[in-house]
C-alpha positions in Angstrom: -43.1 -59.0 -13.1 -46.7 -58.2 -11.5 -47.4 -57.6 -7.8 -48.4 -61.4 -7.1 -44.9 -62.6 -8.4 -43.3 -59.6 -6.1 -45.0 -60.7 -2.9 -44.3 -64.7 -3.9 -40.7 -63.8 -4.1 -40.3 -61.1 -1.2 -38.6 -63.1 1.6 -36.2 -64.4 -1.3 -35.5 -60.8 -1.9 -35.6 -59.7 1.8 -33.0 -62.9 2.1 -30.8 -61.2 -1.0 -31.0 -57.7 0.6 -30.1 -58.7 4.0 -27.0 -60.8 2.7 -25.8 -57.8 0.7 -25.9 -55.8 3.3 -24.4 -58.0 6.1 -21.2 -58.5 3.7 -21.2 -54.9 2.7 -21.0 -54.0 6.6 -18.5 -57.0 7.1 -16.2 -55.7 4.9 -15.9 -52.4 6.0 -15.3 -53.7 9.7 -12.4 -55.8 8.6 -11.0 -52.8 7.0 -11.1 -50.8 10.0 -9.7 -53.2 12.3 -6.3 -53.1 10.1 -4.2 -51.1 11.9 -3.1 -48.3 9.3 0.9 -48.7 8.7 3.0 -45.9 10.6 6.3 -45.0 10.0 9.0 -45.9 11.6 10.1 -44.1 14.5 13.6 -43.3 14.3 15.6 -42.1 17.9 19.1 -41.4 17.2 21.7 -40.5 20.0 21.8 -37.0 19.1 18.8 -34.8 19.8 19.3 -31.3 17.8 16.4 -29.2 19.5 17.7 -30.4 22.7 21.6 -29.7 21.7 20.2 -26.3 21.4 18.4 -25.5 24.3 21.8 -27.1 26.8 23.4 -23.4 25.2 20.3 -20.8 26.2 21.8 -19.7 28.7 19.5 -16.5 29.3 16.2 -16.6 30.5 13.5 -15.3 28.5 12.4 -13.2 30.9 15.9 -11.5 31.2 16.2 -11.2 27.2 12.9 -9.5 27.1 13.8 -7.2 29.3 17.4 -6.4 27.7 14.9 -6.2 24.8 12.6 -3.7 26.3 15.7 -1.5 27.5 17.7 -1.8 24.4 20.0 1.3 23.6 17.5 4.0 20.9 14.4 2.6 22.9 12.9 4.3 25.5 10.6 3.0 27.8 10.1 -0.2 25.8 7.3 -3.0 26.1 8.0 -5.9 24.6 4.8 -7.0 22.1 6.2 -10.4 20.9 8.8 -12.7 21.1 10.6 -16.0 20.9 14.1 -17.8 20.6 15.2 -18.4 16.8 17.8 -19.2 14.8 19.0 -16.5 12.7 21.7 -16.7 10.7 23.0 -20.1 12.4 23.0 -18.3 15.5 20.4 -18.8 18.5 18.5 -16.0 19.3 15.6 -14.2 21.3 13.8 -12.1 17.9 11.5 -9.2 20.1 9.0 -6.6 18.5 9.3 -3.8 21.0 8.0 -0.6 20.7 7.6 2.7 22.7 4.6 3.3 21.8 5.2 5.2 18.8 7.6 3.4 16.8 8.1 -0.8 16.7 11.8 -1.9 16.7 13.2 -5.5 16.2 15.3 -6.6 19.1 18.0 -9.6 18.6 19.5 -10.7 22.2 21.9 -13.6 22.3 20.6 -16.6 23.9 24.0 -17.4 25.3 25.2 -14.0 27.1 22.4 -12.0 27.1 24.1 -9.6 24.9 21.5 -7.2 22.7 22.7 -7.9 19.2 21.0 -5.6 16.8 18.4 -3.5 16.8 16.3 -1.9 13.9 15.2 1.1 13.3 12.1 2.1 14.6 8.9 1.9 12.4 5.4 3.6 12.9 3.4 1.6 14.9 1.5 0.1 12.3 0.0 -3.8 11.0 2.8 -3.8 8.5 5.3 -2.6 11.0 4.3 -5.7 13.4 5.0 -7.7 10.0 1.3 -8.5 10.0 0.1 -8.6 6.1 2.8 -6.9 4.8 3.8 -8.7 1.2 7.3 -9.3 0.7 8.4 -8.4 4.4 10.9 -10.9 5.9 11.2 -12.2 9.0 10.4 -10.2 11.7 8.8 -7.4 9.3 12.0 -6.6 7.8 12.9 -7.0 4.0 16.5 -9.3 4.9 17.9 -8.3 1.7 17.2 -4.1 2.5 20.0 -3.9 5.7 17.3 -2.8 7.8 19.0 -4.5 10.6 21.9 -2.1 12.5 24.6 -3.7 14.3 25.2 -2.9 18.1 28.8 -2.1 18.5 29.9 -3.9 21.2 31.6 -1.1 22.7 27.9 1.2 23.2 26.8 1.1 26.4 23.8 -2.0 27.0 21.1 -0.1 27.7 19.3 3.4 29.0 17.0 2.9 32.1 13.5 3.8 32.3 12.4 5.6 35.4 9.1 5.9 36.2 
């Protein structure tokens, strides 16, 4: 085809173009007006999370501070914290330390009660259970026992005095 053919036949192909394009762009609006499909929401009559929370009875506030003041610890700040389940049990978890060593409190979320406490770990990354490989939950190996049990018979906690 030479140049005189081209410009005999360039509305035709103008004509041609534009169609293409006005069905190529019609297309792709009716597509995105289809609503995309979304599962069914699904409300039953019992609400776990919510189950859960009715029990807490103790305060965050007041388990980071049973945390902080946890029997072995002295003069304890709380770096982290948050309720769990551990063990089917719900729980405040707190990284405390003294400023030397980091200890993993467990408080009850129901009576306040100071659960367990670890023993204390330089304060280090891998001590915080920051990238630490094959640490557990709250930078403890589960499987090692590195969790102590509070008899429940020890007195609650040592006061700090300033």
């Amino acid at each position: 085809m030479n140049i005189q053919q081209l410009k005999t036949h360039q509305k035709m192909l103008a004509v041609i173009l534009g169609v293409a394009v006005i069905a190529t762009f019609g297309a792709s609006l009716a597509s995105a007006q289809t609503p995309p499909t979304t599962p069914t929401k699904i409300v039953g009559s019992i609400n776990v999370p919510s189950l859960i929370l009715q029990q807490v009875k103790t305060s965050f506030t007041t388990a980071a501070g049973s945390a902080a003041t946890a029997q072995g610890i002295t003069n304890g700040q709380v770096l982290s914290g948050g309720l769990r389940v551990i063990q089917g049990s719900v729980v405040y978890a707190f990284k405390v330390t003294d400023g030397t060593s980091v200890y993993s409190v467990i408080v009850d979320a129901g009576n306040g009660t100071v659960l367990h406490v670890s023993t204390g770990h330089p304060l280090t990354l891998g001590a915080l259970g920051i990238g630490s490989p094959g640490m557990g939950h709250m930078g403890h190996h589960m499987g090692s026992g590195a969790w102590k049990q509070k008899s429940s018979t020890t007195s609650s906690s040592t006061t700090g005095s300033s």
